[in-house]
N, C-alpha and C positions, 0 to 999 in steps of 0.2 A: 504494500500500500504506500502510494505516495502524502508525502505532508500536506498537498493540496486536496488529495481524497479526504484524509483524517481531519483536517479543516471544515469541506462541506458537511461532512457526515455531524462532526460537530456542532455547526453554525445550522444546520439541518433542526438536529435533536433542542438545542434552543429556539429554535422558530416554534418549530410545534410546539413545546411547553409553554412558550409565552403566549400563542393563542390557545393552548386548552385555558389558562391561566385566567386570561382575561373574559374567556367564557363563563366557567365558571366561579369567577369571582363575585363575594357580593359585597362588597365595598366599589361604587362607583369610580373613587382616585385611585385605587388599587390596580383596576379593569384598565383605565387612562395609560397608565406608569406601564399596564403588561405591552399594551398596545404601541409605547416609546418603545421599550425592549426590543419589539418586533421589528418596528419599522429601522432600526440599528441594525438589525440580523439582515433583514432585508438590502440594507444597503453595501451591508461589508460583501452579499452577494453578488451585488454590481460590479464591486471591485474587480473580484473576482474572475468576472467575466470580462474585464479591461474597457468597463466604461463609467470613469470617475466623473461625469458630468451628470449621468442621468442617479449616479450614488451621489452624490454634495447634493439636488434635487430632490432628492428623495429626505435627508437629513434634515435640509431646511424648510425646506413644503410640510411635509407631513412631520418629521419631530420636531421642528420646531413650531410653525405657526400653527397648523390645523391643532395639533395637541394643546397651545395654548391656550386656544381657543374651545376646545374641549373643556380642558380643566377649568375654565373661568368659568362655560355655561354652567359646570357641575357645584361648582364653588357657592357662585352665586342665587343657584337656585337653593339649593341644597339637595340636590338630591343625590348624594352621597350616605344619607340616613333614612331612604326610600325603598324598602322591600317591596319587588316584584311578585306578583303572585302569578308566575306563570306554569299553570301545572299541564303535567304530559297531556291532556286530551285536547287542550288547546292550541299545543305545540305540533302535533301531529303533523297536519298539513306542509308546514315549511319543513317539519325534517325529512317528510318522502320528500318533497322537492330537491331541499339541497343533498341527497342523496341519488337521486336519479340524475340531477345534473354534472357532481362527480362522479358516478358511473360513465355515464355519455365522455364525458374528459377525458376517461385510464380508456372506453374504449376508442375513442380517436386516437389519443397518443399510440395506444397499442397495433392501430394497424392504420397506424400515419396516415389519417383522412386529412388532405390538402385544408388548411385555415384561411379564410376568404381575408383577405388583408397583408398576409404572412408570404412570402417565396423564397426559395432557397437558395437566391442568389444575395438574400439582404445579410449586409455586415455589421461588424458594432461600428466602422464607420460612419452607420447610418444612425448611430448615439451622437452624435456631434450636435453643437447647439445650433447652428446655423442651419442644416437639415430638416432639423426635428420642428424647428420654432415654425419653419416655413411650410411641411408639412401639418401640423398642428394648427395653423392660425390661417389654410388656405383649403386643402382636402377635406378637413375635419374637423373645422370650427363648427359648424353646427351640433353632431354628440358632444365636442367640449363644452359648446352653451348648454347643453341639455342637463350636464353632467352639472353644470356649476348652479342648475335652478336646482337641480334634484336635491342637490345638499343644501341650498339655503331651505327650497321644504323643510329637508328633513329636521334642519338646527330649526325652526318654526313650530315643527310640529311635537321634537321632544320639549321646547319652551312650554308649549299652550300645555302639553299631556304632565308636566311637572307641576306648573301651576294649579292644574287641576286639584291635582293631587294633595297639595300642599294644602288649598282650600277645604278638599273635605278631611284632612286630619286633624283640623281642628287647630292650627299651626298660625 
């Protein structure tokens, strides 16, 4: 085994821990803090792969700002002292989901059905910032717009469902 295998394999078995972690966490700044770990593991994978532009992006995007912003909505609202009641019959639905979705995933990857976007002439040259920006801000500005309403929803929607909550505990 090479030090680069024993590296992944390592930086591997930490990703997954810090997402089961942040799953089932029930401390909200706890779940935040796994989700920094992650997007760190996540990034040394960048490395790895010799694209230190879309890693420092990944560092400062997501562990830095979105997280702090994370931590602030949770801060402020408080709902870091807010038990979820979500019990298995309600959970149902979304875990055949995201289970039949990574199925569908190990069975592409396993018998390499072509990815509509993806060719196998693309390099990590194609990580370069001048590429990617022009790409991103011209091919596919429209799912980036979509992507950036969907998360302001969402930071909206756990606001309103916090608030709620807050109100009927009596708080």
């Amino acid at each position: 085994m090479t030090g680069e295998l024993i590296l992944f394999f390592v930086l591997a078995l930490i990703a997954v821990t810090t997402a089961v972690g942040m799953l089932v966490s029930k401390n909200a700044v706890y779940a935040a803090l796994y989700l920094v770990l992650n997007f760190a593991t996540v990034a040394i994978f960048y490395l790895m792969l010799g694209s230190p532009f879309i890693a420092l992006s990944q560092v400062t995007v997501y562990g830095g700002a979105i997280m702090v912003l994370f931590l602030f909505v949770i801060m402020l609202l408080g709902a870091e002292n807010i038990q979820a009641e979500i019990t298995l019959q309600k959970a149902w639905p979304a875990i055949v989901l995201t289970v039949a979705l990574l199925g569908l995933m190990i069975w592409m990857a396993a018998t390499q059905v072509p990815v509509v976007g993806l060719s196998a002439e693309s390099t990590l040259a194609d990580a370069a910032p001048q590429p990617l920006a022009f790409s991103l801000f011209s091919t596919y500005l429209l799912p980036f717009e979509i992507t950036s309403f969907l998360l302001l929803v969402a930071m909206i929607g756990a606001i309103v469902l916090t608030k709620q909550d807050k109100k009927g505990s009596g708080k």
